[in-house]
N, C-alpha and C positions, 0 to 999 in steps of 0.2 A: 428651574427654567432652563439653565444653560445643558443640562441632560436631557431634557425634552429637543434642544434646538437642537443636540447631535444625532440623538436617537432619527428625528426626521431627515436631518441633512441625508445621515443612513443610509435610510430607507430611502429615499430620491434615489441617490448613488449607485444603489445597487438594483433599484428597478431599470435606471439608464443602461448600465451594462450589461444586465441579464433578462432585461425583457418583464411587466408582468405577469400575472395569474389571471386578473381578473376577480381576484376574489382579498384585494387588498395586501396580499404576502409578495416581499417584493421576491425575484427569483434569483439564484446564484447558478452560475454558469462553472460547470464542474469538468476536468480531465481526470479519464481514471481510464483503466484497463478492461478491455473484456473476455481475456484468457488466463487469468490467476487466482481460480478459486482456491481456497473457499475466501478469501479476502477480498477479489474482487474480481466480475464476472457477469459475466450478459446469458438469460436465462428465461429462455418465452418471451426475449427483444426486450428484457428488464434490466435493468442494472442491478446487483444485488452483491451481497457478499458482507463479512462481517464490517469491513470500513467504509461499505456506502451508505448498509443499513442502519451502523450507527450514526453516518453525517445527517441521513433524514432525519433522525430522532431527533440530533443536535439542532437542524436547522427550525422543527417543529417547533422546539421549543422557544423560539426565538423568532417565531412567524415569518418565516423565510422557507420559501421552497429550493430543491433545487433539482437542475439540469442534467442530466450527465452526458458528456461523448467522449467515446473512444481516441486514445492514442498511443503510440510509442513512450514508454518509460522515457528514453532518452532525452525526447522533446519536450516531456511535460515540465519541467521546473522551468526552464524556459519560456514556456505558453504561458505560464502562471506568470513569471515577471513581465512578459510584454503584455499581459492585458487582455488576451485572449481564453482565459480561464480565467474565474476568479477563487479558484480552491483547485486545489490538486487532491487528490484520494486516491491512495495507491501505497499502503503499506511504506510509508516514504519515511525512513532512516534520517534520522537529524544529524549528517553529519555538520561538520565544521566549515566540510567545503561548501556543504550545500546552503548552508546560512549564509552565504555572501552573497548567494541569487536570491532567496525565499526569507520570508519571515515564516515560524512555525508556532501550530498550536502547542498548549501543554501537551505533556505527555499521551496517550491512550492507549500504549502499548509498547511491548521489548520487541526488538530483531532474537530472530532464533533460526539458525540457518542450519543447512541438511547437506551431505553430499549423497548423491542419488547414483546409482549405477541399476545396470542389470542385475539378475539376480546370480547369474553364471560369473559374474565379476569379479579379478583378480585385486580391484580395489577395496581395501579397507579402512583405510583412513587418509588423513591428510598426505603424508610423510609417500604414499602410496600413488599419490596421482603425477608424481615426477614422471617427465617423459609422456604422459598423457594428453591427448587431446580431453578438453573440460568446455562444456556450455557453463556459460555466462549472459546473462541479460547485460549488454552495455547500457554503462554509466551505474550498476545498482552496487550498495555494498558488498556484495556477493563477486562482482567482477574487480572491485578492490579486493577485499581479501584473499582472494586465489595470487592477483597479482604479487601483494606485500610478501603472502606467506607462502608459496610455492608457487616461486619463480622458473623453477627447472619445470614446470606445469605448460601447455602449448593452452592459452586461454584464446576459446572459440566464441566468440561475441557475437547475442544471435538481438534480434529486435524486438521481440517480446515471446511471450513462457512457451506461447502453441508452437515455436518456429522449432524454440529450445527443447522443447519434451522430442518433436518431432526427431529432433538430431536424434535425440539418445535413442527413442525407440528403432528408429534405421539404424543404430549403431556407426554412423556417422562419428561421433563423439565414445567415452572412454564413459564420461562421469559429468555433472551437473552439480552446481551449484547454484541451492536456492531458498527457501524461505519454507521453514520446517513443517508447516501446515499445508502447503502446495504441493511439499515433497509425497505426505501422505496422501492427500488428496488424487496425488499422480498415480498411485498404487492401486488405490478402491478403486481407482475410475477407468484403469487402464489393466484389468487383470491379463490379458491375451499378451501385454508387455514383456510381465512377469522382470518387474521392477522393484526394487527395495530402497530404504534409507540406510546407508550404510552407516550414517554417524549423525548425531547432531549436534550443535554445538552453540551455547547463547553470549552474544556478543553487549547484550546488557546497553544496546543502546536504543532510543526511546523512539519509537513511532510518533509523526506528525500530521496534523493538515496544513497543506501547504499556502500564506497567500504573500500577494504580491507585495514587498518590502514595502512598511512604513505604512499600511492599512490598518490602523490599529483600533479602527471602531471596528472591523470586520473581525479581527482578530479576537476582541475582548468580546463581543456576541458568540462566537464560535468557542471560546475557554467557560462562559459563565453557561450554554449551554451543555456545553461536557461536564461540567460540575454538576447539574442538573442528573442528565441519565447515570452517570452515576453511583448520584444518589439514593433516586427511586428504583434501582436495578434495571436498569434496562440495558446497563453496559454489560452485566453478568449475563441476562441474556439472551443475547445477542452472541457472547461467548461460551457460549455453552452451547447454543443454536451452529455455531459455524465451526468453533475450534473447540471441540470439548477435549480433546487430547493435550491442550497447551495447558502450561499451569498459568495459573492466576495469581496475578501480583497483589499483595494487600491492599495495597491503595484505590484498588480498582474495585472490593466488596463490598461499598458502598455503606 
């Protein structure tokens, strides 16, 4: 009985915040990106990309639909704690800092980060970008670790990936750093660039969905639905549909 009272409280809760369907699912009101394929990305005015398409899965599973709109990396953990999001979607790095704004889901993926130049480019690795200007998404892992690890780096902070690819392909910028799947992404999609991944490199820390601290019926519907896909393969693919170059973590072959 007292499972049933929370289950409905729930579902109230999360229809008040994010509005009906009409078809009985309450709905969840989502921030996510729409310039960071193949992760996540707006596509015939769709939201898509490997972490939206598996939040739908997750949320199906758990008769919940949900919303997306667009915003700045920056702002979305933010939008997530004040209430104006109720999940964040956006390849989002659990770090330690970011736990003090957000509650996150279990795991559903590793960070794996790329430095990207031109292909004419005297950069080739880390050690390499000293003295460089470097795009950086502010606020992402990615503009931490340029910061920690190459300091002698001039780190160019742009507001999300279109503004940052944009630099590097004016050559505005030296080099980029970003998220190893995007990086390639940048290449197939951008051959007139003539852009490469100069290095990549995995930081072994776990991708989340983000919600607003101490929501923890929302949270354990969102962990018991990822257990779910899974299991029945739908997290495979979906990884295989968007990131077939990334390796696959055991835990995730359901």
């Amino acid at each position: 009985m007292r499972k049933a009272l929370l289950a409905a409280a729930l579902l109230l809760s999360l229809t008040a915040c994010g509005g009906g369907s009409g078809s009985g699912e309450a709905t969840l009101k989502v921030g996510t990106l729409s310039d960071a394929p193949p992760n996540i990305f707006l596509k015939d005015g769709v939201f898509t990309g490997f972490d939206n398409e598996l939040l739908r899965a997750i949320a199906a599973k758990q008769n919940l639909k949900v919303e997306f709109t667009a915003t700045d990396f920056s702002a979305l953990l933010g939008q997530v704690n004040n209430g104006r999001f109720d999940i964040g979607s956006s390849a989002i790095a659990q770090t330690d800092e970011r736990k003090k704004t957000v509650d996150f889901s279990a795991a559903y993926n590793y960070e794996t980060m790329s430095i990207q130049a031109k292909e004419s480019t005297p950069v080739t690795d880390e050690a390499s970008l000293a003295g460089k200007r470097v795009a950086v998404i502010q606020g992402t892992v990615g503009d931490k670790w340029l910061t920690d690890k190459v300091p002698a780096a001039q780190a160019v902070r742009f507001p999300d990936y279109a503004a940052a690819l944009a630099g590097l392909k004016s050559a505005s910028v030296d080099a980029y750093i970003l998220d190893q799947s995007i990086a390639e992404k940048n290449v197939t999609e951008n051959p007139d660039a003539k852009l490469k991944v100069v290095k990549s490199f995995s930081l072994d820390i776990p991708h989340g969905f983000a919600v607003k601290k101490g929501n923890k019926e929302l949270l354990d519907k969102v962990n018991a639905g990822l257990k779910e896909v899974i299991a029945d393969g739908t997290w495979l693919k979906l990884h295989n549909q968007f990131l077939p170059t990334a390796p696959v973590p055991a835990e995730f072959k359901g």
